[in-house]
N, C-alpha and C positions, 0 to 999 in steps of 0.2 A: 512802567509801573501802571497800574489800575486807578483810576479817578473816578469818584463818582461824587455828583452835586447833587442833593437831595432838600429839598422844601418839604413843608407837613403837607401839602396837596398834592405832591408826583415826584418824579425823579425827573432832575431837569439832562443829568449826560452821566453818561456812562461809558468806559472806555482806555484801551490803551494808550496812554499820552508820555511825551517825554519831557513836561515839567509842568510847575503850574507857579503863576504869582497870585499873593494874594495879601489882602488890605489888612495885617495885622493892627492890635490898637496902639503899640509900640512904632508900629512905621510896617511899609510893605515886606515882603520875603517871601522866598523862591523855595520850591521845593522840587526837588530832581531823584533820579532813581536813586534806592540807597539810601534816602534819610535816616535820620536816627527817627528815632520815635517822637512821637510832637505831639502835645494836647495845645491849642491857644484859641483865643476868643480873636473874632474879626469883627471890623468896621465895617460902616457900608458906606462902598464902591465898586472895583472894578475888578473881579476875576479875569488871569486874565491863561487860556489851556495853551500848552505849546506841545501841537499835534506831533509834530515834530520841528528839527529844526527852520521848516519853513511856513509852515501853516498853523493858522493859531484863531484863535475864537474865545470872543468876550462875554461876559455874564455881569450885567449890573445886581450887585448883592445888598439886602437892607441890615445884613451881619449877622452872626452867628458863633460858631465854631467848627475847630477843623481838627481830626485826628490823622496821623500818619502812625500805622505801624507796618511791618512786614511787606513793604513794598505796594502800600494801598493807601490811597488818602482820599478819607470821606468827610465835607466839606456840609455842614448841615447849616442851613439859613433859616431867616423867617419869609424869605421872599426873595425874587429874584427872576431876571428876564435877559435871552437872550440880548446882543447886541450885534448888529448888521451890520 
């Protein structure tokens, strides 16, 4: 599935990933190929991409929202930086 994380100053990733977590305000949740559709509002923490099932890369987020439709989930914040 296609991920992209976007701030109002750039696009922080973009890319083919095989899941993503992320800091709902309800508690965390995963999203993998195939979701259904999703609108939700996020916390600020810790995205977290799963390149695949071995390589993975973090994104401290100050919260936002995330859409999932058609096998695409664009993930829009007010801020946000990798993590090393």
């Amino acid at each position: 599935m296609n991920l992209e994380i976007l701030t109002p100053e750039k696009k922080l990733f973009s890319g083919e990933v095989y899941g993503v977590q992320m800091p709902g305000v309800s508690g965390s949740f995963e999203v993998l190929e195939k979701h259904a559709p999703l609108v939700s509002a996020l916390k600020a923490g810790r995205v977290k991409v799963l390149k695949d099932k071995q390589h993975t890369s973090s994104y401290t987020i100050q919260g936002g929202f995330v859409e999932v439709l058609n096998n695409k989930v664009t993930v829009l914040v007010e801020g946000a930086e990798a993590v090393e």
